[in-house]
MITIMI-962835 format. One record per residue (C-alpha): residue number from 1; residue in three letters; x, y, z. Coordinates in pm, whole numbers, always signed. Layout:
# MITIMI-962835
(node NUM,"Ala",(X,Y,Z))
...
# end
This chain:
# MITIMI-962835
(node 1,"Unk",(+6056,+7198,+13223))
(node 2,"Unk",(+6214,+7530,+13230))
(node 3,"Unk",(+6039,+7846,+13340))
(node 4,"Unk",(+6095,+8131,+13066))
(node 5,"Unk",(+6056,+8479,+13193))
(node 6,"Unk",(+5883,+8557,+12851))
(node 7,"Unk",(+5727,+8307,+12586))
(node 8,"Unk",(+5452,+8314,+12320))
(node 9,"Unk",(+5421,+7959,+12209))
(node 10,"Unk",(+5155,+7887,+12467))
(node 11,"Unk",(+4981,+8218,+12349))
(node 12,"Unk",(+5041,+8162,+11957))
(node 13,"Unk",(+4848,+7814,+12056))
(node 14,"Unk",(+4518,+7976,+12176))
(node 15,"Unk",(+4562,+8253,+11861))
(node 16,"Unk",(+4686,+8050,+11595))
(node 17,"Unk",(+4411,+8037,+11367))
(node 18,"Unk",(+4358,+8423,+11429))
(node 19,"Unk",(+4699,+8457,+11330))
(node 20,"Unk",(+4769,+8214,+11053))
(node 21,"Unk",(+4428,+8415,+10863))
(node 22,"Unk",(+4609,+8740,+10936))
(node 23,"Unk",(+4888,+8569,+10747))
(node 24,"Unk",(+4678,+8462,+10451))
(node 25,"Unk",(+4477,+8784,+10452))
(node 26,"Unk",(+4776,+8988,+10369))
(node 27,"Unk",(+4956,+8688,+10123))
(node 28,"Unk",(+4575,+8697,+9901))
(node 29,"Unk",(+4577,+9057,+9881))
(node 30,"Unk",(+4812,+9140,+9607))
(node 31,"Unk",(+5000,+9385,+9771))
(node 32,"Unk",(+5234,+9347,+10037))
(node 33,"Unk",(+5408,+9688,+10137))
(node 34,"Unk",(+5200,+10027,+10301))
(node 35,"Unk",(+4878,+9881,+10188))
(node 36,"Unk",(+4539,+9788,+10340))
(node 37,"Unk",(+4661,+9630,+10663))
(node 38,"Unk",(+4922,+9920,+10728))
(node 39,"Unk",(+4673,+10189,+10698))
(node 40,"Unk",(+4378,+9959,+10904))
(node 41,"Unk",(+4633,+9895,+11199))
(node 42,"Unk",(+4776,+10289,+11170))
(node 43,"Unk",(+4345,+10395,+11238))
(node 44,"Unk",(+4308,+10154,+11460))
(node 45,"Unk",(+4578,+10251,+11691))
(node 46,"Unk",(+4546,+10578,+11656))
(node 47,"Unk",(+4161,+10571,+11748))
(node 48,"Unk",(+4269,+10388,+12023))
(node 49,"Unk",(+4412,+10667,+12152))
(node 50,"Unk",(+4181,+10900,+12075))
(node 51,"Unk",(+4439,+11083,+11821))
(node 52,"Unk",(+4412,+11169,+11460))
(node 53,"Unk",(+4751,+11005,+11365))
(node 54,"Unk",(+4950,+10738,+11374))
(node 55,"Unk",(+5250,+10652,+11144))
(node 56,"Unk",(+5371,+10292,+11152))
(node 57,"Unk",(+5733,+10224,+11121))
(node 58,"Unk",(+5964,+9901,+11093))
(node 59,"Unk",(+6092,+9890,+11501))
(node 60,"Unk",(+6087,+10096,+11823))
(node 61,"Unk",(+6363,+10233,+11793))
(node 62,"Unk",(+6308,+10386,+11443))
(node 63,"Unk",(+5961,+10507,+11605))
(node 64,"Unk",(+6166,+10716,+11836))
(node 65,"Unk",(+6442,+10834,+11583))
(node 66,"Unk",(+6199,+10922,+11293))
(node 67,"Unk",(+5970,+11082,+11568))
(node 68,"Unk",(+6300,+11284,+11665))
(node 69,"Unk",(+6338,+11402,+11353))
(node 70,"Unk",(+5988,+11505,+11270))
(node 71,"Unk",(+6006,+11722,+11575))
(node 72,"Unk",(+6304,+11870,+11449))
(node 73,"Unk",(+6599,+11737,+11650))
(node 74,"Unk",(+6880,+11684,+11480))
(node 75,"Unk",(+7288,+11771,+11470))
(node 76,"Unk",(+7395,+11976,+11764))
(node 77,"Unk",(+7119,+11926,+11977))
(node 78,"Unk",(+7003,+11793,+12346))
(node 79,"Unk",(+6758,+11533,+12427))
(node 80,"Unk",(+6682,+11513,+12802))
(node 81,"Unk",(+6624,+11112,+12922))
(node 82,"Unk",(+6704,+10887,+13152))
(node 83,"Unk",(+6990,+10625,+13174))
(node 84,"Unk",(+6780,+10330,+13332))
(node 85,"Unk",(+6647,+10225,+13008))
(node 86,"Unk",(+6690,+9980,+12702))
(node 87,"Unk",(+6978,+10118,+12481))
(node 88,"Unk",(+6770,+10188,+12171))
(node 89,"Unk",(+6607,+10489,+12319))
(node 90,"Unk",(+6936,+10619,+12378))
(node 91,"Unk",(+7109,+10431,+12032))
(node 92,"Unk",(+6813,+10634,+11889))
(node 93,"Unk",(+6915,+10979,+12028))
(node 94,"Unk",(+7245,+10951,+11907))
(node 95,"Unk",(+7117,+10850,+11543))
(node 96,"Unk",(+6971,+11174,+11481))
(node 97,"Unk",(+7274,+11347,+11557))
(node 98,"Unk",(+7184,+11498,+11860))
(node 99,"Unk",(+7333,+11437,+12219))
(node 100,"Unk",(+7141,+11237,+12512))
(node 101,"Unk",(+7155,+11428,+12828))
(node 102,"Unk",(+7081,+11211,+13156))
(node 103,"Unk",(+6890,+11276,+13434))
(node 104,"Unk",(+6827,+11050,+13744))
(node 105,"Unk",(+6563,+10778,+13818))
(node 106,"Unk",(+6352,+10780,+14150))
(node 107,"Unk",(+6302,+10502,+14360))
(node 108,"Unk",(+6029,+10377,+14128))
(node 109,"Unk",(+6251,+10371,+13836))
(node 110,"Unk",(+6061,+10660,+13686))
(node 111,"Unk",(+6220,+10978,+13588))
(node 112,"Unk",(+6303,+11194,+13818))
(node 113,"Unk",(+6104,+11509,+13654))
(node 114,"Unk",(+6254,+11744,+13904))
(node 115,"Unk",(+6571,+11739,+13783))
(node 116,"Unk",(+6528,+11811,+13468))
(node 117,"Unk",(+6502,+12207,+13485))
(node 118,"Unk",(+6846,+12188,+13574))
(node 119,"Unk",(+6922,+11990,+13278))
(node 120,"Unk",(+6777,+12209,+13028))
(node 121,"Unk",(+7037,+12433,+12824))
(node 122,"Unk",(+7014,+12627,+12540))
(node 123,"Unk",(+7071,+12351,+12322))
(node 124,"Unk",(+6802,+12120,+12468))
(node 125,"Unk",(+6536,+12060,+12188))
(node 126,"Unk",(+6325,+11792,+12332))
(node 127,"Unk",(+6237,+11581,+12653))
(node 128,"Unk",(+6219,+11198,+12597))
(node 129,"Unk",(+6050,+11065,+12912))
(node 130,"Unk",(+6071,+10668,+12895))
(node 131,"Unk",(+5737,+10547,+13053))
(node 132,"Unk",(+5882,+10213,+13188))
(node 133,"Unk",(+5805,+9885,+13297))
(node 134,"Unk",(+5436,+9976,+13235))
(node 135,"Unk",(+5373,+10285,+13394))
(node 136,"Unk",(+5429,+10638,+13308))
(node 137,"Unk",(+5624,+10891,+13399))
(node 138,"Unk",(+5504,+11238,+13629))
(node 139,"Unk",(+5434,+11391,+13310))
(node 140,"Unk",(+5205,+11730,+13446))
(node 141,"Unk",(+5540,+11919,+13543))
(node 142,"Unk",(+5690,+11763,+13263))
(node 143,"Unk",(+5473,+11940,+13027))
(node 144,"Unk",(+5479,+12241,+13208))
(node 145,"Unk",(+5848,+12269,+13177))
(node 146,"Unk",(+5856,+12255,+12839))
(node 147,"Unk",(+5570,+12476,+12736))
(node 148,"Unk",(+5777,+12697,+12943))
(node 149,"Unk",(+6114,+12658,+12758))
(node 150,"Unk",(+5911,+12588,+12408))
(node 151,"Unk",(+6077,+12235,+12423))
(node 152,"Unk",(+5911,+11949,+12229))
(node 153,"Unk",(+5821,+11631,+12432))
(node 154,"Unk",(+5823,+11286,+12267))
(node 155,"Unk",(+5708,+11020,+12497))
(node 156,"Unk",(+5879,+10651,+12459))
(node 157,"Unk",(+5549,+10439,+12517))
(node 158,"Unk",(+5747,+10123,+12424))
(node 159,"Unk",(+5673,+9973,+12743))
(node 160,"Unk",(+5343,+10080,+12827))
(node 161,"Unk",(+5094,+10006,+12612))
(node 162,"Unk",(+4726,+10077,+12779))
(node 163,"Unk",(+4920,+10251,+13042))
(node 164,"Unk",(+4701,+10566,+13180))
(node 165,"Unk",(+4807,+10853,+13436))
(node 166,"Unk",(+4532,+11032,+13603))
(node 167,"Unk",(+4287,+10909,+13323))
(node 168,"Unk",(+4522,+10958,+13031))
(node 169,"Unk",(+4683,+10709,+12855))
(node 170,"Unk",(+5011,+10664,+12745))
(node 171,"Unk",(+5113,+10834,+12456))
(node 172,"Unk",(+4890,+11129,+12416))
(node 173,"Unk",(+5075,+11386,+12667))
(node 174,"Unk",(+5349,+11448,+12412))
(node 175,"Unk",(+5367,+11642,+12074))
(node 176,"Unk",(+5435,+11273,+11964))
(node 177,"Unk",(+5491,+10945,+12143))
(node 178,"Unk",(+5679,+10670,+12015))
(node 179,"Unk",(+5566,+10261,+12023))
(node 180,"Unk",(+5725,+9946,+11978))
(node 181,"Unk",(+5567,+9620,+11877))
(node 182,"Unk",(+5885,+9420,+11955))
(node 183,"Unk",(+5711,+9020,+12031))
(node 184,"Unk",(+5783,+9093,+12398))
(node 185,"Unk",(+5570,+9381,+12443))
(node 186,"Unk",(+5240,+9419,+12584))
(node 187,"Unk",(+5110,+9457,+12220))
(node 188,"Unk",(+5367,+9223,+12046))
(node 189,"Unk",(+5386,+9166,+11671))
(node 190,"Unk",(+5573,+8872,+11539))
(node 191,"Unk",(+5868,+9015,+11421))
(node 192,"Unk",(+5959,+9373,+11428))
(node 193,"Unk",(+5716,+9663,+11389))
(node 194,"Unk",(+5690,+10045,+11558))
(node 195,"Unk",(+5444,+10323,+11544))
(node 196,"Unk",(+5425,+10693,+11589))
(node 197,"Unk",(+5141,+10861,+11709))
(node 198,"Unk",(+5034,+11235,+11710))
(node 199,"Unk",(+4807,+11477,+11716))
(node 200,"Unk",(+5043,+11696,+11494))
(node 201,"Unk",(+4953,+11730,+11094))
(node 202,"Unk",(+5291,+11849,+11049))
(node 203,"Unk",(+5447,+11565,+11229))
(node 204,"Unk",(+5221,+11316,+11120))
(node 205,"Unk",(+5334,+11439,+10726))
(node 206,"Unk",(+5688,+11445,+10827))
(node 207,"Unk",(+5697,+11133,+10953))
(node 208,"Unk",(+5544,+10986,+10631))
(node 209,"Unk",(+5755,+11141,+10438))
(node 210,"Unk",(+6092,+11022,+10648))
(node 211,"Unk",(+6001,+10631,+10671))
(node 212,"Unk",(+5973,+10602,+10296))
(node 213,"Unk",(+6277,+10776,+10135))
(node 214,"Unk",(+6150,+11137,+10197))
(node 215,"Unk",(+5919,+11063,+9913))
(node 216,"Unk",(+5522,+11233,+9905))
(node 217,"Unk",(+5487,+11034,+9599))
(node 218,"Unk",(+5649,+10725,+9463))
(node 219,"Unk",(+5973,+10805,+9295))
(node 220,"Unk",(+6008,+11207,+9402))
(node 221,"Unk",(+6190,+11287,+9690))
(node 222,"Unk",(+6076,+11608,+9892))
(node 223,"Unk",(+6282,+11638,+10146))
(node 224,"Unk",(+6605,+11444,+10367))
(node 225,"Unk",(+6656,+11281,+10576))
(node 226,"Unk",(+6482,+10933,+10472))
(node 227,"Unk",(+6502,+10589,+10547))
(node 228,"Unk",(+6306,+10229,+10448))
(node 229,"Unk",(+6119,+10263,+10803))
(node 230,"Unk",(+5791,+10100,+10666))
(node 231,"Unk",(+5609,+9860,+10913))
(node 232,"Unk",(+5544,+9507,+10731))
(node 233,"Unk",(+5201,+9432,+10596))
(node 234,"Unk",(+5192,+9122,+10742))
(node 235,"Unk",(+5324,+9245,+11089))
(node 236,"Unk",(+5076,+9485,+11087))
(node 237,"Unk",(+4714,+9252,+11009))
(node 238,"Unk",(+4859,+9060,+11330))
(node 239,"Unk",(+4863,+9358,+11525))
(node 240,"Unk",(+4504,+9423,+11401))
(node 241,"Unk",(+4382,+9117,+11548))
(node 242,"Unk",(+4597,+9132,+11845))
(node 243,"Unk",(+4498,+9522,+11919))
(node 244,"Unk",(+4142,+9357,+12006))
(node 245,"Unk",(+4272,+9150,+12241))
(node 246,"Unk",(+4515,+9460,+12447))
(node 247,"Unk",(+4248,+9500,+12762))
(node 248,"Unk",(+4241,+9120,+12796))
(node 249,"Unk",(+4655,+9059,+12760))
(node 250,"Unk",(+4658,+9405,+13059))
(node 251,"Unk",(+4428,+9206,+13266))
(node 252,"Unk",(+4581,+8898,+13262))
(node 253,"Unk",(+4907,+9054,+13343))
(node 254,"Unk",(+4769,+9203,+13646))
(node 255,"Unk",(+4651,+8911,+13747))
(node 256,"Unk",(+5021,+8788,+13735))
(node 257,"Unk",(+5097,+9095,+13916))
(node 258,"Unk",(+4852,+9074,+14163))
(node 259,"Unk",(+4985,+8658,+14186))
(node 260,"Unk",(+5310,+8779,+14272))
(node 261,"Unk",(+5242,+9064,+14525))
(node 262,"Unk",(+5028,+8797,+14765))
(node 263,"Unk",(+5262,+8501,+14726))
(node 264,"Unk",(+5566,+8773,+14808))
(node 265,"Unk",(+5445,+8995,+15070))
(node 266,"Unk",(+5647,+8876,+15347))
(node 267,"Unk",(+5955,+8824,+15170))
(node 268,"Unk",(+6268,+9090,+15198))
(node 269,"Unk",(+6229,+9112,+14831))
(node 270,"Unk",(+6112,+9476,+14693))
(node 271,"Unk",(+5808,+9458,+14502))
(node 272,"Unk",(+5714,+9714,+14242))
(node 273,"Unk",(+5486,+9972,+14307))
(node 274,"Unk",(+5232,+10193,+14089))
(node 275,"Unk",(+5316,+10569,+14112))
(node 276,"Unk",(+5021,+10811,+14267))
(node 277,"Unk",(+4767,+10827,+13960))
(node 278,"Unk",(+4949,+10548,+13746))
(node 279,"Unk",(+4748,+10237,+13582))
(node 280,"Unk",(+5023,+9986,+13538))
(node 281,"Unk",(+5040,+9740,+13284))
(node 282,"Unk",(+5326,+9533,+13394))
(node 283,"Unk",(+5525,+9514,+13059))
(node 284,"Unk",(+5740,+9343,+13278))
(node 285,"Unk",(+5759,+9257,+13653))
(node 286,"Unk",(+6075,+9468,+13807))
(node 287,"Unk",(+6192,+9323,+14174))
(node 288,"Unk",(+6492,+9452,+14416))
(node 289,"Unk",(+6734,+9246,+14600))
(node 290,"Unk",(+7084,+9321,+14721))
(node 291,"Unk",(+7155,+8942,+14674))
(node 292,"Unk",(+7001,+8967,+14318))
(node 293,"Unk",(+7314,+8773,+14167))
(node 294,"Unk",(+7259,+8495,+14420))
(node 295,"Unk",(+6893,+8468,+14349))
(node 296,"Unk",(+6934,+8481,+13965))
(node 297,"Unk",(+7185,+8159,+14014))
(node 298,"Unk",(+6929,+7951,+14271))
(node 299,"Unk",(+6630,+7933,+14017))
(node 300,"Unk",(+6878,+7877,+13737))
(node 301,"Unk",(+6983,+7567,+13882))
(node 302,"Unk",(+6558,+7505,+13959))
(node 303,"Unk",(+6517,+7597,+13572))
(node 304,"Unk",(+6361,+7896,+13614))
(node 305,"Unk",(+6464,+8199,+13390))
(node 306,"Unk",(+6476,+8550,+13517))
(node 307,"Unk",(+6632,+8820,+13397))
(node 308,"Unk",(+6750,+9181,+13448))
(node 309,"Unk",(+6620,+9526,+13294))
(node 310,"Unk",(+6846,+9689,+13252))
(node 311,"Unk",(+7192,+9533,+13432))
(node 312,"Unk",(+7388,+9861,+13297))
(node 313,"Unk",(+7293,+10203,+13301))
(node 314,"Unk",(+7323,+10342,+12947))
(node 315,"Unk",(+7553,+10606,+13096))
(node 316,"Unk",(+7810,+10366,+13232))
(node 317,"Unk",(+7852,+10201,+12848))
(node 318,"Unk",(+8181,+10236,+12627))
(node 319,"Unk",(+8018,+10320,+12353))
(node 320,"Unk",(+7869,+10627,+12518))
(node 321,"Unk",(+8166,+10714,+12768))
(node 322,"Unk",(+8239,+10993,+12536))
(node 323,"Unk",(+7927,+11180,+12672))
(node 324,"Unk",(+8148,+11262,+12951))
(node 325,"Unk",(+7984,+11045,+13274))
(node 326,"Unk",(+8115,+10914,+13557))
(node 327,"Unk",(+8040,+10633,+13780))
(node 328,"Unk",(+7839,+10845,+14055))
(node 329,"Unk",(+7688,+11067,+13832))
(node 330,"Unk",(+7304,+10940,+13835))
(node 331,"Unk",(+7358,+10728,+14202))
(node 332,"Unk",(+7008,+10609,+14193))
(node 333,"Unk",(+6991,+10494,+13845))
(node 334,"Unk",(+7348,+10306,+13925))
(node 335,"Unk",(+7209,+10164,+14299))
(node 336,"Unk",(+6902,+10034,+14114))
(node 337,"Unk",(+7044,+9838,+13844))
(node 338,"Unk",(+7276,+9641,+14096))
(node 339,"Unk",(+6962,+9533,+14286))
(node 340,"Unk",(+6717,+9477,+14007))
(node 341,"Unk",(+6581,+9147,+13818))
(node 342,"Unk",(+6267,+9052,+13657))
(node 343,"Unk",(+6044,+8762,+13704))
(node 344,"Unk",(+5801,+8593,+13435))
(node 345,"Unk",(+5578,+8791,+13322))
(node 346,"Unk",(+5312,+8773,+13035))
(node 347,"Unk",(+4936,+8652,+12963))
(node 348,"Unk",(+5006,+8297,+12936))
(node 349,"Unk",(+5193,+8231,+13181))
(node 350,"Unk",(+4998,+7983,+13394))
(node 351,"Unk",(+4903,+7944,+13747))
(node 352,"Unk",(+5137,+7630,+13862))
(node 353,"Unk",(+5423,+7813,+13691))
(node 354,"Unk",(+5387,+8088,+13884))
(node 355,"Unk",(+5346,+7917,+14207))
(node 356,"Unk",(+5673,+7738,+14134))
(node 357,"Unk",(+5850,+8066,+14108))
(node 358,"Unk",(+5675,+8161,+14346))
(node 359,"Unk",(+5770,+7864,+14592))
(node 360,"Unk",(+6154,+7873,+14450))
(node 361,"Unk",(+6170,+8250,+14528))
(node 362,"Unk",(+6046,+8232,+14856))
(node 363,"Unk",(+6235,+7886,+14981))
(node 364,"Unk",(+6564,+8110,+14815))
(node 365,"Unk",(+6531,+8419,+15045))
(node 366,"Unk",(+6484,+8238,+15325))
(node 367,"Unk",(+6866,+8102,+15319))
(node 368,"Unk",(+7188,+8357,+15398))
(node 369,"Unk",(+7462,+8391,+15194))
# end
């Protein structure tokens, strides 16, 4: 039986009633777009972080777009990131007009904060820091920075759900932070969903206005740009029932975590670490090897999937080699992704299965090439 490095099924199991009453709760309401589940879900998760607002959209990468664009970025602009990331942060960048300006990773995959002062021009509008793999980026000097340029920060929490740094969780150390509910994440809907969340009036009013047409009221449009950005009703009662659940799906993915780092320690192979101040919640489990190809192959053949985040640098893409990068530019970002792979990793996953990859891994990286 084959290993995923990410499934539900076993998870949908223990949850389907839970899930399949969501799923009538919304079909017996009589309304099935921005209604009672929507709003529930947007003061739930907004409580959750201890913020006023939260605006949910129809993906991730529409939460960091829209939250963009509430901030004000737009045509002509720069939006300081990273390249070691999934491509919608930076497909997201580019849909607002504006251009994506890179700055290297450290050895944690983590932005490299100090680096970006030297980034900054007088174009730069906003700082995107991608808090990834479940843990967040350095964000003190981050802020610092741009209080000092008057720079807007919009944090991309897609991969850290529950994540805190020194006490503070992800997504509250920005003017906005953006969320995605992609069924992979550590609070996964079904299907497609996003949120923003603020503590901003005016971006939390901006925001409404851009995921549904630029409309205040039905039929009257206020103000452009807007889009059909609206989280699904249905999508969002799940999310309800799952939000309950987030400390319990964080444990259990320590657990994995903590699974890994024992049955591993006296390997060759780089485990990941948690940053100084960092609560990680191990969206997924990130692993170095310079024989990472190799390795990937071996539990193939012992049906076990694995899997790499991210194998290219965004930077190194075609359909962003008109930004003007060249292979050397970020060397740590472009070391790191030749090196890196990602074992199973989620709530479910059970105790034999991880001792199998476990055993497979180990039995692997004891042979030479």
């Amino acid at each position: 039986m084959t290993i995923r490095v990410w499934g539900y099924l076993d998870e949908y199991a223990a949850e389907r009633e839970e899930i399949l009453d969501a799923v009538d709760t919304v079909f017996g309401s009589g309304r099935l777009v921005l209604a009672d589940s929507v709003r529930s879900f947007e003061e739930e998760f907004a409580a959750r972080h201890g913020v006023p607002h939260c605006v949910g959209v129809d993906n991730g990468t529409n939460a960091v777009k829209l939250g963009l664009e509430a901030l004000g970025v737009g045509p002509g602009d720069e939006v300081i990131t990273v390249s070691n990331t999934a491509a919608p942060t930076v497909v997201a960048i580019a849909g607002t007009g504006a251009t994506p300006v890179f700055v290297d990773v450290r050895e944690d995959y983590l932005m490299d904060v100090s680096q970006v002062a030297a980034a900054i021009t007088p174009r730069t509008r906003c700082l995107l820091p991608v808090h990834l793999y479940g843990q967040c980026v350095d964000m003190a000097p981050l802020e610092e920075l741009a209080a000092r340029h008057g720079l807007a920060v919009l944090e991309d929490c897609a991969q850290a759900h529950g994540a805190r740094h020194h006490g503070r969780i992800a997504g509250t150390m920005g003017r906005a932070a953006a969320f995605s509910f992609y069924p992979t994440k550590v609070l996964g809907a079904y299907g497609d969903g996003g949120a923003v969340v603020t503590s901003d009036a005016e971006v939390d009013g901006a925001l409404r206005r851009l995921r549904y047409y630029g409309m205040e009221e039905r039929y009257y449009v206020t103000g452009l740009p807007g889009h059909n950005s609206r989280l699904d009703e249905v999508q969002a009662e799940i999310l309800r029932r799952k939000l309950r659940r987030l400390d319990d799906y964080v444990a259990a993915r320590r657990e994995v975590a903590r699974r890994y780092a024992e049955g591993l320690a006296d390997t060759d192979l780089i485990l990941p670490e948690t940053a100084p101040g960092n609560e990680h919640v191990y969206y997924v489990h990130v692993v170095r090897h310079p024989r990472r190809d190799e390795i990937i192959e071996a539990l193939r053949e012992r049906d076990i999937e694995l899997n790499i985040s991210y194998p290219w640098p965004i930077h190194t893409m075609t359909g962003f080699a008109h930004l003007g990068y060249r292979e050397g530019s970020l060397p740590v970002t472009e070391r790191l992704a030749r090196e890196i792979f990602s074992l199973p990793m989620y709530p479910s996953l059970t105790t034999d299965a991880q001792d199998r990859v476990i055993e497979a891994l180990r039995d692997v990286l004891k042979t030479r090439s």
